[in-house]
PDB file of N, CA, C and O in Angstrom, chain B, residues numbered from 101:
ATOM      1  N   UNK B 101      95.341  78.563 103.255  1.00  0.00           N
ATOM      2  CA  UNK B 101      93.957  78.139 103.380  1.00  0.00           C
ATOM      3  C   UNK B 101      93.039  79.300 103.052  1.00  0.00           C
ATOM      4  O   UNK B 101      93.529  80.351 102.640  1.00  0.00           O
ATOM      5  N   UNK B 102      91.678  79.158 103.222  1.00  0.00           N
ATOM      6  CA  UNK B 102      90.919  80.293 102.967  1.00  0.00           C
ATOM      7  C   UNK B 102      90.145  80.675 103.977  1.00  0.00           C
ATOM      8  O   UNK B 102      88.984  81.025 103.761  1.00  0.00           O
ATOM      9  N   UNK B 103      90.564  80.665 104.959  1.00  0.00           N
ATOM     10  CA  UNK B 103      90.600  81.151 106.233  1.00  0.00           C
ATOM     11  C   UNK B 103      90.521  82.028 106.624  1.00  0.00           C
ATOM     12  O   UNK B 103      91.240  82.828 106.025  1.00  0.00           O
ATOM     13  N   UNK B 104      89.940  82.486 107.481  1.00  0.00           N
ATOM     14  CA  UNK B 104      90.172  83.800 107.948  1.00  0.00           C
ATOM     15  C   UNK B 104      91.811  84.055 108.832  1.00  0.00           C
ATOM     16  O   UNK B 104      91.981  85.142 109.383  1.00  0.00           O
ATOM     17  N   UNK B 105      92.862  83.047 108.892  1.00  0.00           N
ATOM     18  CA  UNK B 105      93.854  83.595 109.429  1.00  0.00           C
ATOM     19  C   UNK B 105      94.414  84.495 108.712  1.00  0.00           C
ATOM     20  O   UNK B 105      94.120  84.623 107.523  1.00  0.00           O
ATOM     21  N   UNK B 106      95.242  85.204 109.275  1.00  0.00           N
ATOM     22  CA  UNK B 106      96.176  86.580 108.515  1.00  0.00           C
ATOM     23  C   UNK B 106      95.563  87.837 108.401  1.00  0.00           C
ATOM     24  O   UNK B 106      96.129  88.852 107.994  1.00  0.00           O
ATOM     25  N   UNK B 107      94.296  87.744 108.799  1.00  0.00           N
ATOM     26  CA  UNK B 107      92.903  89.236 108.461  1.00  0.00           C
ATOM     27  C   UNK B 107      94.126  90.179 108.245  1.00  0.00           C
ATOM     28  O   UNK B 107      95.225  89.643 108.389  1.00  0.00           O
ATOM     29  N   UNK B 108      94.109  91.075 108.027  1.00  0.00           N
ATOM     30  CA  UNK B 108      94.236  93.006 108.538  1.00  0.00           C
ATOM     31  C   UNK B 108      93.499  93.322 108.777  1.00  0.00           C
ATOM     32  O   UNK B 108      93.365  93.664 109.951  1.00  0.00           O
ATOM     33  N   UNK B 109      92.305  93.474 107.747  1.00  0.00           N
ATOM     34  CA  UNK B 109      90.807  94.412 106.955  1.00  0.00           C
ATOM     35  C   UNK B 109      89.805  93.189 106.828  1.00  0.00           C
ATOM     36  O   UNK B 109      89.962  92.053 106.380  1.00  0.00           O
ATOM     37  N   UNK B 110      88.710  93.847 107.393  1.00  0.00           N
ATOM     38  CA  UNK B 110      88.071  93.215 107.649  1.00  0.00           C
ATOM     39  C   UNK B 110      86.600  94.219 106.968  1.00  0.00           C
ATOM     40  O   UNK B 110      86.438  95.318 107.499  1.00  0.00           O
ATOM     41  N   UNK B 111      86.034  93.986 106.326  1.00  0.00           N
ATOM     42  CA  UNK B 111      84.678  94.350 105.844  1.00  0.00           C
ATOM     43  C   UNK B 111      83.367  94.069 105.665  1.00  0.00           C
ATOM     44  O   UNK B 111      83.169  93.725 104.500  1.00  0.00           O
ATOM     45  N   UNK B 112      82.423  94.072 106.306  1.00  0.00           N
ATOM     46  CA  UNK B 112      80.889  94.086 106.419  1.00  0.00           C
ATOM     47  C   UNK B 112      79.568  94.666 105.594  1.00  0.00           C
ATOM     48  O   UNK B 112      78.787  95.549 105.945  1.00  0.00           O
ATOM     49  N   UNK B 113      79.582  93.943 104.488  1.00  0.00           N
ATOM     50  CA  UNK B 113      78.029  94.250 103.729  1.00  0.00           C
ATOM     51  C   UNK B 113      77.180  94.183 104.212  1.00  0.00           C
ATOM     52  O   UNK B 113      77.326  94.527 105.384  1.00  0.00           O
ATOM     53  N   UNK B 114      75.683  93.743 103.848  1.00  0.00           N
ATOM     54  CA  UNK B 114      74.483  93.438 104.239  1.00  0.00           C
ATOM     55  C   UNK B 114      74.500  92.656 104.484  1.00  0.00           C
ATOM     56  O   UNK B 114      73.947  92.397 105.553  1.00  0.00           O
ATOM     57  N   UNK B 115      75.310  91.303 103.527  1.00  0.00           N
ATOM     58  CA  UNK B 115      74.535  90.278 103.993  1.00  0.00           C
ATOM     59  C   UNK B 115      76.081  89.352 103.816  1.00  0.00           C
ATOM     60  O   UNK B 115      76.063  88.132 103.982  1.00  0.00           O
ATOM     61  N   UNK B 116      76.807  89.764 103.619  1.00  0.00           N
ATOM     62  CA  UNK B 116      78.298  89.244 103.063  1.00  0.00           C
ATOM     63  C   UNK B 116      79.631  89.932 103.597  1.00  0.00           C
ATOM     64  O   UNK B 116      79.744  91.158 103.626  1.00  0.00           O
ATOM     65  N   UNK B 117      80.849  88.877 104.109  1.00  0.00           N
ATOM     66  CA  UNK B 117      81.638  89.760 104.910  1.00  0.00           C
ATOM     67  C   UNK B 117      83.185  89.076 104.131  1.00  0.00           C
ATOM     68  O   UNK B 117      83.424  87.889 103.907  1.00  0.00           O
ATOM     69  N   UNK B 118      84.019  90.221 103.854  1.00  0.00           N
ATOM     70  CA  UNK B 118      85.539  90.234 102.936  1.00  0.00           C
ATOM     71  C   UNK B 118      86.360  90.598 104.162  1.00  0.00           C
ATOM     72  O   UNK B 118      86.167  91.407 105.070  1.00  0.00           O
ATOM     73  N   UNK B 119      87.413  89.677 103.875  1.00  0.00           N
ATOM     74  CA  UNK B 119      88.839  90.107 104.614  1.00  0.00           C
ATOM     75  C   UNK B 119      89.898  90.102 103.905  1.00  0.00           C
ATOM     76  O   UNK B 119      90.111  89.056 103.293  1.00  0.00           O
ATOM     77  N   UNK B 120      90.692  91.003 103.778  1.00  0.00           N
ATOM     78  CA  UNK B 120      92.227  90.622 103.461  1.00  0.00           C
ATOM     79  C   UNK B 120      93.115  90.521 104.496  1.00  0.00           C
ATOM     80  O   UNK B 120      93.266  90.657 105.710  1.00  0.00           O
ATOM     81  N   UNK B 121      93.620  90.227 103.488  1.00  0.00           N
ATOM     82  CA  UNK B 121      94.920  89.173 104.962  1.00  0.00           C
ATOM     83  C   UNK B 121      96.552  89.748 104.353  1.00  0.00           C
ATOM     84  O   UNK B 121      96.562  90.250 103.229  1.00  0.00           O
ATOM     85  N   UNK B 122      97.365  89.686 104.829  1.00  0.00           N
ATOM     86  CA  UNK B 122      98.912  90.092 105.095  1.00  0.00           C
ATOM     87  C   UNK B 122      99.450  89.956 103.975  1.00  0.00           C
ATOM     88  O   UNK B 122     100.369  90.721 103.682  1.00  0.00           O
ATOM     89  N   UNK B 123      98.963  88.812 102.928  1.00  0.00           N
ATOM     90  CA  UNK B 123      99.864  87.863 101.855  1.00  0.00           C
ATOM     91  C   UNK B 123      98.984  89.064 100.958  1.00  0.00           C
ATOM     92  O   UNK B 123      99.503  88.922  99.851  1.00  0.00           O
ATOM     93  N   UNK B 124      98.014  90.098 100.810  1.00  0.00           N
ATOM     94  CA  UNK B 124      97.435  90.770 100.276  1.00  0.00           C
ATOM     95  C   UNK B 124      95.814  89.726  99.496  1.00  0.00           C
ATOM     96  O   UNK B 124      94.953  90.209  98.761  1.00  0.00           O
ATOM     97  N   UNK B 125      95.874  88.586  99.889  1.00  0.00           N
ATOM     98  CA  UNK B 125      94.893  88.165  98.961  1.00  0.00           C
ATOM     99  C   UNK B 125      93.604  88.405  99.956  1.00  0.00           C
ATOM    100  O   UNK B 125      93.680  88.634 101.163  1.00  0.00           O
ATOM    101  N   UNK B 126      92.458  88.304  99.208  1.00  0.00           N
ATOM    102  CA  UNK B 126      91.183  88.493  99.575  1.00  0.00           C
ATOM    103  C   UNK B 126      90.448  87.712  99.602  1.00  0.00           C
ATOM    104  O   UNK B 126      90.410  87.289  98.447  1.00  0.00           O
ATOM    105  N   UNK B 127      89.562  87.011 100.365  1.00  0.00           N
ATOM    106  CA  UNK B 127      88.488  85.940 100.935  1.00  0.00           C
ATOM    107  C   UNK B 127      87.236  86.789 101.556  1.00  0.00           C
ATOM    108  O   UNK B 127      87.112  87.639 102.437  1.00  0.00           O
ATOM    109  N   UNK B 128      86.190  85.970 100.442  1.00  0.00           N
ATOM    110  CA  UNK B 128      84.629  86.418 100.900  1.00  0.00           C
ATOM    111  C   UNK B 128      83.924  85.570 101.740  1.00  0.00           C
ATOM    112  O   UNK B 128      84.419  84.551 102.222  1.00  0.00           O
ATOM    113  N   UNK B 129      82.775  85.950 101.940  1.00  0.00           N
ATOM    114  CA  UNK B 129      81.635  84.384 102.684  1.00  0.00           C
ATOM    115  C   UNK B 129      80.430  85.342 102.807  1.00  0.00           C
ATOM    116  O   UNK B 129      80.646  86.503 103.154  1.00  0.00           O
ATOM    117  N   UNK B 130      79.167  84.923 102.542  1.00  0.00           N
ATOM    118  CA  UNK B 130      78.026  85.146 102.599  1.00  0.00           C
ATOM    119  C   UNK B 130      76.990  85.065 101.911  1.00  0.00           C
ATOM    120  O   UNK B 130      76.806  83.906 101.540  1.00  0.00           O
ATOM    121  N   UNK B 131      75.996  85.981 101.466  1.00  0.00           N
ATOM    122  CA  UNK B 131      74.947  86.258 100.289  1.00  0.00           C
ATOM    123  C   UNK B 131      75.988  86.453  98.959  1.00  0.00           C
ATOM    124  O   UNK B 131      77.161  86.811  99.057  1.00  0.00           O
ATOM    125  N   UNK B 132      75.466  86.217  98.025  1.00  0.00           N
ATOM    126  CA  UNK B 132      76.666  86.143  96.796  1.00  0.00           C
ATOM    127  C   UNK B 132      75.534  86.365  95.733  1.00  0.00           C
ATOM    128  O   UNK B 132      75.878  85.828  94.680  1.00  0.00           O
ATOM    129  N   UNK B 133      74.224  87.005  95.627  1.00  0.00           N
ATOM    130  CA  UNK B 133      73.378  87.232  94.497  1.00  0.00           C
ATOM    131  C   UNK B 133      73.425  88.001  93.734  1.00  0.00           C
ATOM    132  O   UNK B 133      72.599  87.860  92.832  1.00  0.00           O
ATOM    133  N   UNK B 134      74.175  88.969  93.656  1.00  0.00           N
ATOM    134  CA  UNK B 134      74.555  89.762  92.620  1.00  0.00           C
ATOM    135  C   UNK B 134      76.730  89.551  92.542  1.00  0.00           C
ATOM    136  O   UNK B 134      77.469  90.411  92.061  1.00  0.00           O
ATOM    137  N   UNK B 135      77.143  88.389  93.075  1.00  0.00           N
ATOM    138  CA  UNK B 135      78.283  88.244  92.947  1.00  0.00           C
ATOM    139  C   UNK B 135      78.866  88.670  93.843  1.00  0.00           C
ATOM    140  O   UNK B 135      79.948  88.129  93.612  1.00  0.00           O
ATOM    141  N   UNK B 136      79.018  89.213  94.692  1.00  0.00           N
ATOM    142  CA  UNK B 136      79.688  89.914  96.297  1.00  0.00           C
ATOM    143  C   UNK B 136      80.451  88.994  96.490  1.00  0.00           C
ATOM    144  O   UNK B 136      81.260  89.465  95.690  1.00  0.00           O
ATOM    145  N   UNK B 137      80.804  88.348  96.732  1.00  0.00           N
ATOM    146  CA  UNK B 137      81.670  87.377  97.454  1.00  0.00           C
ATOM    147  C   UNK B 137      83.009  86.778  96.273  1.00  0.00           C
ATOM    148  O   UNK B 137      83.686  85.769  96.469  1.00  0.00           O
ATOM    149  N   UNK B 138      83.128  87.728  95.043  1.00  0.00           N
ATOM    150  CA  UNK B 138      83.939  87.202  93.953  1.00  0.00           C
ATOM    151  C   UNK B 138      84.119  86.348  93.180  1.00  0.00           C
ATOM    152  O   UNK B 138      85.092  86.113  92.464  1.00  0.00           O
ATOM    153  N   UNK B 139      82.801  85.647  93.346  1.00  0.00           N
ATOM    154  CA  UNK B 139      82.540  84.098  92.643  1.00  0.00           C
ATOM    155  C   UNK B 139      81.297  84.644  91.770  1.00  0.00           C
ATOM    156  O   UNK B 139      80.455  85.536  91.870  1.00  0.00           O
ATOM    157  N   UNK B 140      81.613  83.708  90.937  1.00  0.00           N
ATOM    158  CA  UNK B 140      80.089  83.817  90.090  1.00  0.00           C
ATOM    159  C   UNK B 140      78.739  83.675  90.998  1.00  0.00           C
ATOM    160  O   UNK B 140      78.488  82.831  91.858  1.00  0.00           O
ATOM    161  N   UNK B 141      77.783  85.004  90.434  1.00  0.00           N
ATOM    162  CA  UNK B 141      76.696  85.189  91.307  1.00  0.00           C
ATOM    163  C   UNK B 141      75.296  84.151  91.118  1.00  0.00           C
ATOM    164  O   UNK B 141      74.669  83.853  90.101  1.00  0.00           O
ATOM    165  N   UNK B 142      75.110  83.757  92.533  1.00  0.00           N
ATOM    166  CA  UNK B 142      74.528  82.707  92.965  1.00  0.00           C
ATOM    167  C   UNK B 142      74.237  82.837  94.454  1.00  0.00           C
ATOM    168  O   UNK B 142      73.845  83.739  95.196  1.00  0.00           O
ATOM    169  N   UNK B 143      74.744  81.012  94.636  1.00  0.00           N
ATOM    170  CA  UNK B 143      74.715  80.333  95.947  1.00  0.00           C
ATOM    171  C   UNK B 143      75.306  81.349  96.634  1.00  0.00           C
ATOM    172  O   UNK B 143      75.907  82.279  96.095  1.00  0.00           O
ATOM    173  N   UNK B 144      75.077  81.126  98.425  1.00  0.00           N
ATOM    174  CA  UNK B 144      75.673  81.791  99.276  1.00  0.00           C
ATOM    175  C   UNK B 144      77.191  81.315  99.254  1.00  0.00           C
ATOM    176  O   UNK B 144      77.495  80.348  98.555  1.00  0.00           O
ATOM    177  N   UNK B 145      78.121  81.964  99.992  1.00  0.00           N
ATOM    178  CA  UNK B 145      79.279  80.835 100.156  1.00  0.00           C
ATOM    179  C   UNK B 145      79.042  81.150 101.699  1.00  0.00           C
ATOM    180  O   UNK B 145      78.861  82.244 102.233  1.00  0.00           O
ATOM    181  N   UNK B 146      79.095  79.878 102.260  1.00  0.00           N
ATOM    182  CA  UNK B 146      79.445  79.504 104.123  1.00  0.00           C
ATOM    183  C   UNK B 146      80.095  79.595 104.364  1.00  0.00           C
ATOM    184  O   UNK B 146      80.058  79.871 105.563  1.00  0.00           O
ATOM    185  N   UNK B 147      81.115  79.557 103.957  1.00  0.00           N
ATOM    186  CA  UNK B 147      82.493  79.887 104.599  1.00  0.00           C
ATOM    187  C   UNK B 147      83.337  80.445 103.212  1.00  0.00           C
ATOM    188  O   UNK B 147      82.894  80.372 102.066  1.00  0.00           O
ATOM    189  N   UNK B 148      85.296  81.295 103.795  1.00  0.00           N
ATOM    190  CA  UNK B 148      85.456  82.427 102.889  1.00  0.00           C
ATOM    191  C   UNK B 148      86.180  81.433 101.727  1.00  0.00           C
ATOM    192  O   UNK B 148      86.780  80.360 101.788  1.00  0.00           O
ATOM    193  N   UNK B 149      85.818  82.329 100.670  1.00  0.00           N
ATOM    194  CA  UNK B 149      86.860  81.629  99.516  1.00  0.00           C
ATOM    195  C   UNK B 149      87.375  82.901  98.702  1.00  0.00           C
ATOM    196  O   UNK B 149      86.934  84.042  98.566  1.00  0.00           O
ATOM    197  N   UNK B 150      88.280  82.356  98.311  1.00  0.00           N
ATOM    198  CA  UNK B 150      89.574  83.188  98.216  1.00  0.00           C
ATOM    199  C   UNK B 150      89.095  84.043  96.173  1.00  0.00           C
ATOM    200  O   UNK B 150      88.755  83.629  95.064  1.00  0.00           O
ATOM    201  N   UNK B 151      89.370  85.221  96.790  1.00  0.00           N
ATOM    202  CA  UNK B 151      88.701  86.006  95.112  1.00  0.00           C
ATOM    203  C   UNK B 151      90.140  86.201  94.849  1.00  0.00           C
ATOM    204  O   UNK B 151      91.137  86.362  95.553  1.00  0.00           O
ATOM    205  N   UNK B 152      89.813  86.105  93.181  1.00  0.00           N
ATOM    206  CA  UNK B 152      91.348  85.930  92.352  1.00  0.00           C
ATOM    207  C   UNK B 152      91.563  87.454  91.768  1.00  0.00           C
ATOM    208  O   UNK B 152      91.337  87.821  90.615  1.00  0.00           O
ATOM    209  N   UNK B 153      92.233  88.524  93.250  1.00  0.00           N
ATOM    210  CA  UNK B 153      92.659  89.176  92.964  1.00  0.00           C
ATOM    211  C   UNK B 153      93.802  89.003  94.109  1.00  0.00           C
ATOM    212  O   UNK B 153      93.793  88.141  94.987  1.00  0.00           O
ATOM    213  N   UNK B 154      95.017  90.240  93.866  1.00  0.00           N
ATOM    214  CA  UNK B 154      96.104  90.807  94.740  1.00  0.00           C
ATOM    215  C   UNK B 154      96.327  91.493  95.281  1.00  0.00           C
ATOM    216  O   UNK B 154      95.498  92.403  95.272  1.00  0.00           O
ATOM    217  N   UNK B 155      97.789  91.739  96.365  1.00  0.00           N
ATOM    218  CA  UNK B 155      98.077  93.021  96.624  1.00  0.00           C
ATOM    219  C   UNK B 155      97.091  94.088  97.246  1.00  0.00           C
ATOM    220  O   UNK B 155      97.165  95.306  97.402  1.00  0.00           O
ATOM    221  N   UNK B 156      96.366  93.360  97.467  1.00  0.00           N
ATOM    222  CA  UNK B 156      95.335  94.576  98.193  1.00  0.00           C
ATOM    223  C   UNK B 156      95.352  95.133  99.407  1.00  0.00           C
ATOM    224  O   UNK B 156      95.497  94.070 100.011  1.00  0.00           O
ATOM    225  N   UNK B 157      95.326  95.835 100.152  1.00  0.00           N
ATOM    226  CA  UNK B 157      95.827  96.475 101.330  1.00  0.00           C
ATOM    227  C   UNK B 157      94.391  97.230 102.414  1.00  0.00           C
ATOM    228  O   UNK B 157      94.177  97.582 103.574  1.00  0.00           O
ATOM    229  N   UNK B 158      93.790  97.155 101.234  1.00  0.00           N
ATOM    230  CA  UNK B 158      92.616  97.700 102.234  1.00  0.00           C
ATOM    231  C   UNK B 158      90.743  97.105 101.335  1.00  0.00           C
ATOM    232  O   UNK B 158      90.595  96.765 100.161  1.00  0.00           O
ATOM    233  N   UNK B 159      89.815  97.177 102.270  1.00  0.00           N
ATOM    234  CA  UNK B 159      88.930  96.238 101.659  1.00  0.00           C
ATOM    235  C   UNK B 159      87.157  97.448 101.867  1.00  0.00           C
ATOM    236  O   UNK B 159      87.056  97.938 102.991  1.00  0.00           O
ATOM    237  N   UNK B 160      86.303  97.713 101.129  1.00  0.00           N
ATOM    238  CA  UNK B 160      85.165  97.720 101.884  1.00  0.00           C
ATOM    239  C   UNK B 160      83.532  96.954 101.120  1.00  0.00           C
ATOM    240  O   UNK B 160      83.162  96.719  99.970  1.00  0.00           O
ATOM    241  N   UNK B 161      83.139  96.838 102.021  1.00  0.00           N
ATOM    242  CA  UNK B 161      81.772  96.077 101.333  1.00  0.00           C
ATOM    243  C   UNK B 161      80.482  97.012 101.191  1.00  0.00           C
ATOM    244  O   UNK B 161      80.543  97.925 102.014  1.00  0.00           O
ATOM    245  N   UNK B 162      79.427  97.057 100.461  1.00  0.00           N
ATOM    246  CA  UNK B 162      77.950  97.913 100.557  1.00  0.00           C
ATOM    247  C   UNK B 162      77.318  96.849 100.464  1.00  0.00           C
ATOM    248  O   UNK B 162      77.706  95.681 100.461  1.00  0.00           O
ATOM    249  N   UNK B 163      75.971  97.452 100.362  1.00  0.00           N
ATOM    250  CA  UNK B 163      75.018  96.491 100.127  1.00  0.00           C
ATOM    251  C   UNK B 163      74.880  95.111 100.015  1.00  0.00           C
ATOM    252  O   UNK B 163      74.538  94.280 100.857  1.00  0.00           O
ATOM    253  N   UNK B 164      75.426  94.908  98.013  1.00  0.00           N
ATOM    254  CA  UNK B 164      75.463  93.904  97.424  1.00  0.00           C
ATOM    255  C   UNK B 164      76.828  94.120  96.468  1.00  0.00           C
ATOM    256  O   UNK B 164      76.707  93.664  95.331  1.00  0.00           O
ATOM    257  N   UNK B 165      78.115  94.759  96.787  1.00  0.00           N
ATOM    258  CA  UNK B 165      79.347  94.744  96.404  1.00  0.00           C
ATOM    259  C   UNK B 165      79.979  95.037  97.152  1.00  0.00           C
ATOM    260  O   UNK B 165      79.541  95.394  98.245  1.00  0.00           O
ATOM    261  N   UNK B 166      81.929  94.987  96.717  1.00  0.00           N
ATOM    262  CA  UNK B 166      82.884  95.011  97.223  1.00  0.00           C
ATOM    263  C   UNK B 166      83.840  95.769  96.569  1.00  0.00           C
ATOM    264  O   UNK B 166      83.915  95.757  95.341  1.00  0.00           O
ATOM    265  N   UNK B 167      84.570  96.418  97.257  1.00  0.00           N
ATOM    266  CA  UNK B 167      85.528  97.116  96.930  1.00  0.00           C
ATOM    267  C   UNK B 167      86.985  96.698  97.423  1.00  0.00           C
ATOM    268  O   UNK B 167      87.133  96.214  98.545  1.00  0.00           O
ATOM    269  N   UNK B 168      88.217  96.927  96.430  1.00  0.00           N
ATOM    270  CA  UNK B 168      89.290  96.631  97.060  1.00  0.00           C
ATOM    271  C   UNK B 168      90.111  97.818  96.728  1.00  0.00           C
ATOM    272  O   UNK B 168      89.679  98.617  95.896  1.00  0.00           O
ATOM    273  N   UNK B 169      91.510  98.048  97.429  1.00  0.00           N
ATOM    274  CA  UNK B 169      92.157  98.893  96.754  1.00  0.00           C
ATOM    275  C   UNK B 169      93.673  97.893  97.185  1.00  0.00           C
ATOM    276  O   UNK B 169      94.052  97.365  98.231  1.00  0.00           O
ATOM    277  N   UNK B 170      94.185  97.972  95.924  1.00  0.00           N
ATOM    278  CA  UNK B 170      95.655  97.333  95.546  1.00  0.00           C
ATOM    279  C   UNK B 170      97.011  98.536  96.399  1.00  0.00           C
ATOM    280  O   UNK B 170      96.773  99.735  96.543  1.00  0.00           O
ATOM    281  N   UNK B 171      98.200  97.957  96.808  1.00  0.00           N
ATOM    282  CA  UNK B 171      99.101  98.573  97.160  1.00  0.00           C
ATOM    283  C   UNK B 171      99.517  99.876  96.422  1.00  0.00           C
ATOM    284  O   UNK B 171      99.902 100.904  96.980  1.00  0.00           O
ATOM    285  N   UNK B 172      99.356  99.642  94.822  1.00  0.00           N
ATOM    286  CA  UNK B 172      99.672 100.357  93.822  1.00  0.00           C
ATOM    287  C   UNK B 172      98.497 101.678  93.664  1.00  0.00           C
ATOM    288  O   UNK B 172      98.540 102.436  92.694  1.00  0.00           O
ATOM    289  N   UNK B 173      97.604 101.797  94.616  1.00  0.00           N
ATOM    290  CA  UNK B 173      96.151 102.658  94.489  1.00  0.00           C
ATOM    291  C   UNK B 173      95.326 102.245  93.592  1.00  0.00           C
ATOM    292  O   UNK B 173      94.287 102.884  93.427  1.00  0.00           O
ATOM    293  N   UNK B 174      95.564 101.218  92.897  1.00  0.00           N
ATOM    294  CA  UNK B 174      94.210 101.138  91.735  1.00  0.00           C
ATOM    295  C   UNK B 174      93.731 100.090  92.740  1.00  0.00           C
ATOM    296  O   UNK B 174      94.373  99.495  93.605  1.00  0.00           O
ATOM    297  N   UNK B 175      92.176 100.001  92.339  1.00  0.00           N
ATOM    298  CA  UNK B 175      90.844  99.689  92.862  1.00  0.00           C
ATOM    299  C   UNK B 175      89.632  98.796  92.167  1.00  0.00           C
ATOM    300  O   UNK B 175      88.755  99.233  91.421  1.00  0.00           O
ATOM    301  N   UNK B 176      89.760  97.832  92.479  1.00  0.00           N
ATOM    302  CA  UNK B 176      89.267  96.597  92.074  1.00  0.00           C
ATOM    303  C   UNK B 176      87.744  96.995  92.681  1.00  0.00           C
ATOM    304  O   UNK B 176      87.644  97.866  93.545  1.00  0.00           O
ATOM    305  N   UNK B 177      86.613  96.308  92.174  1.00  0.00           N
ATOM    306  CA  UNK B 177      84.970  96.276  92.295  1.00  0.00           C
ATOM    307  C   UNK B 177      84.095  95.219  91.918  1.00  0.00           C
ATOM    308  O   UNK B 177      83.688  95.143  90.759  1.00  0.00           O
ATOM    309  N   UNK B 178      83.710  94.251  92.949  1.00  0.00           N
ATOM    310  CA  UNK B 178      82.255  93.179  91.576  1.00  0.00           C
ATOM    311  C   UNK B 178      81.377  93.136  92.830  1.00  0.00           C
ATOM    312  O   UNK B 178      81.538  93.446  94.010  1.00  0.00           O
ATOM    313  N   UNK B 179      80.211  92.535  91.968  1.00  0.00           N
ATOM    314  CA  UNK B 179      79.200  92.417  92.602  1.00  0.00           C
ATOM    315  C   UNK B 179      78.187  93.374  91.972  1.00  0.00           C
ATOM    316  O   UNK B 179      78.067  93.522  90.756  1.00  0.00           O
ATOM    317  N   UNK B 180      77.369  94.099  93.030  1.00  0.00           N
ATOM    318  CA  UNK B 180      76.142  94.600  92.192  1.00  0.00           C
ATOM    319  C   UNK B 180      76.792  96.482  91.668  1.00  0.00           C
ATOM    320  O   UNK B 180      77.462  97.290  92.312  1.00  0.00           O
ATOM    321  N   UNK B 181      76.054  96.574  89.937  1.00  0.00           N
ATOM    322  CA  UNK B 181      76.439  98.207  89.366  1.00  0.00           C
ATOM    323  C   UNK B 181      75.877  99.039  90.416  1.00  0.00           C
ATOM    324  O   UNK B 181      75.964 100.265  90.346  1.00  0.00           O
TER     325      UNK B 181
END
């Protein structure tokens, strides 16, 4: 589901909040105007939906983006430059 079950990491933007979860995948929910939440930038999302990345192990949010970092150390980014 896209749930918040399974958290580890849990991360807090301004206005938008990312978790990863155990299976390594990542789920957003919030302000999404410059894209934060891994969906095309827009609407808010109300609840989390699942961004089509992997393997990620650890998560953090700013402002109006997100950061991930993969098991492997490389480091995924969207939302605002």
């Amino acid at each position: 589901t896209a749930g918040t079950e399974g958290a580890v990491t849990l991360a807090a933007g301004k206005s938008h909040t990312c978790i990863a979860r155990r299976s390594g995948e990542v789920a957003c929910w919030g302000a999404n105007g410059a894209g934060q939440t891994g969906g095309t930038a827009g609407a808010a999302a109300r609840s989390p939906i699942k961004v089509a990345i992997g393997g990620i192990v650890q998560i953090s949010a700013g402002e109006a983006h997100t950061c991930a970092r993969a098991g492997d150390g490389s480091v995924r980014c969207w939302g605002s430059n």
